[in-house]
N, C-alpha and C positions, 0 to 999 in steps of 0.2 A: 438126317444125321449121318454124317462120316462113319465109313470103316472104324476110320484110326480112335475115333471117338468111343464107340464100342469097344473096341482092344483095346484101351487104355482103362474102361471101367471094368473088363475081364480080366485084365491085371492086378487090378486092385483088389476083385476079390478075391484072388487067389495072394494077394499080400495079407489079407484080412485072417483069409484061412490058415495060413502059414504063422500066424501070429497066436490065434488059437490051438495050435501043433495038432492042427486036422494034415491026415496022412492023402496022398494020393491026390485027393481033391485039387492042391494047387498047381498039379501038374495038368493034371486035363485042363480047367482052367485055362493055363498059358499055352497050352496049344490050342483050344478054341481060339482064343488071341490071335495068334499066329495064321490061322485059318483065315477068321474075319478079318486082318488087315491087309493079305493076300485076294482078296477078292476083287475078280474085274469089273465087279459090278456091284451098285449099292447094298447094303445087308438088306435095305427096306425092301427092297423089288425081292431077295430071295423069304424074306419072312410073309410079304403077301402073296407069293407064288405055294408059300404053304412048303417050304422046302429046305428049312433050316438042318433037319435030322437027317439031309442027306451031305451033309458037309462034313466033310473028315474032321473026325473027334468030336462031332457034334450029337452026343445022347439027347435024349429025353427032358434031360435036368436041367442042362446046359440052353438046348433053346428055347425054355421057359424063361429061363433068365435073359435071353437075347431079347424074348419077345416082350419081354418087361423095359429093356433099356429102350427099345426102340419104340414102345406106346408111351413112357413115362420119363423116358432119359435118365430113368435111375434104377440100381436095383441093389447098390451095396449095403443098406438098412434091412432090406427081405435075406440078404445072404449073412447076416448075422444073425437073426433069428431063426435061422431055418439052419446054422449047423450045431 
């Protein structure tokens, strides 16, 4: 799976979020984004290195959802139930 593939479904849930007038959330969000499409190397190699929470803006919450896109290729259905 692409970077860009991933930042474009951490986009979307921070479009999702913003639609629901969740506060805060769609800003982290879009800098996760921005992190993972800046990356020099696949997301997949930093999520089997075990090392997603150490990526700038990257919490707890955030790469449970990463490691969701990247086992399942999807996570925007979990991210509407879960705000």
């Amino acid at each position: 799976m692409k970077n860009v593939i991933v930042a474009r479904i951490l986009n979307e849930i921070a479009d999702i979020l913003e639609m629901e007038n969740i506060r805060f959330k769609p800003r982290a969000y879009r800098r996760a984004a921005r992190t993972v499409e800046s990356l020099s190397k696949p997301i997949e190699e930093v999520y089997v290195e075990g090392k997603l929470k150490e990526l700038s803006g990257i919490g707890e919450s955030i790469a449970e959802k990463i490691a969701e896109i990247v086992e399942t290729g999807s996570s925007i259905d979990r991210c509407v139930r879960d705000t």
